[in-house]
C-alpha positions as CSV (number, residue, x, y, z in Angstrom):
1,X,-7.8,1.9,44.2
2,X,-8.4,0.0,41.2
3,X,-5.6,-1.7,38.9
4,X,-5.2,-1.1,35.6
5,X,-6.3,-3.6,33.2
6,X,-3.3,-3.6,31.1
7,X,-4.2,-6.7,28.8
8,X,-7.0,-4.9,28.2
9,X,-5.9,-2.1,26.6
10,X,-3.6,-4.0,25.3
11,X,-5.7,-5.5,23.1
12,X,-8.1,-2.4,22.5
13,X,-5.1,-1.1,20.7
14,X,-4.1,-4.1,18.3
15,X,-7.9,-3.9,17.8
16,X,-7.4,-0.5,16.3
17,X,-4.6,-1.3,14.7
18,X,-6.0,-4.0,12.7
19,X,-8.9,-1.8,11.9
20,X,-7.0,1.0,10.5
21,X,-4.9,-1.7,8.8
22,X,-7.8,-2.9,6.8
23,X,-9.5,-0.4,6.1
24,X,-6.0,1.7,4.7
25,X,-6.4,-2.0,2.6
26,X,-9.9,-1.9,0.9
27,X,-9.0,1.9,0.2
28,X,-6.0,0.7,-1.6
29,X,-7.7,-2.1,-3.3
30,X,-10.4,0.4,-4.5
31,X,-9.1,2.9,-6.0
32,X,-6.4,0.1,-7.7
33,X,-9.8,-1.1,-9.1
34,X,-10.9,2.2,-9.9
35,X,-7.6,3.0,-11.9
36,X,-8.3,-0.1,-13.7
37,X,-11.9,-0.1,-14.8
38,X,-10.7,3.3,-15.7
39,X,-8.2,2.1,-18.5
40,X,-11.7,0.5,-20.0
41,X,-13.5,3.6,-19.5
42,X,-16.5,2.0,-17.4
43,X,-15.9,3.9,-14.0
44,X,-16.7,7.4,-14.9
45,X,-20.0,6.4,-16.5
46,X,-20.7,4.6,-13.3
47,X,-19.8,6.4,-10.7
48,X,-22.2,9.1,-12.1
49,X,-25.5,7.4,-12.2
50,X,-24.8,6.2,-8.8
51,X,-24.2,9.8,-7.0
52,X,-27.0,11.5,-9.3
53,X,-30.2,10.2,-8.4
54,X,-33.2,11.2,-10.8
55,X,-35.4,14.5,-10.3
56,X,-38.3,12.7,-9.7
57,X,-37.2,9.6,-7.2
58,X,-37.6,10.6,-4.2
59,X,-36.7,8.4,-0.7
60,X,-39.9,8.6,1.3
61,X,-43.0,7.4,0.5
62,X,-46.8,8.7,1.6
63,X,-49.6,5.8,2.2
């Protein structure tokens, strides 16, 4: 029978870790950049035009 690999999942979990870890980070640091381009009242504005596409783009193209 085969032996675990311990080192190896080992470091498949610190990999994880680390992941999670940032991405919890760029969350925070968004939405503390959100809050603040708030204050100026920019975000809203923005935020808008980019989830609202206009009625007549459309994504694919005929040739």
């Amino acid at each position: 029978m085969a032996k675990p690999n311990y080192s190896f999942e080992k470091r498949q979990r610190d990999l994880a870790k680390k992941k999670k870890k940032e991405e919890k980070r760029l969350k925070k640091a968004e939405a503390k950049a959100g809050l603040k381009s708030e204050e100026n009242g920019d975000a809203i504005g923005d935020q808008l035009q980019e989830v609202q596409p206009l009625p007549g783009d459309s994504d694919t193209t005929d040739t």
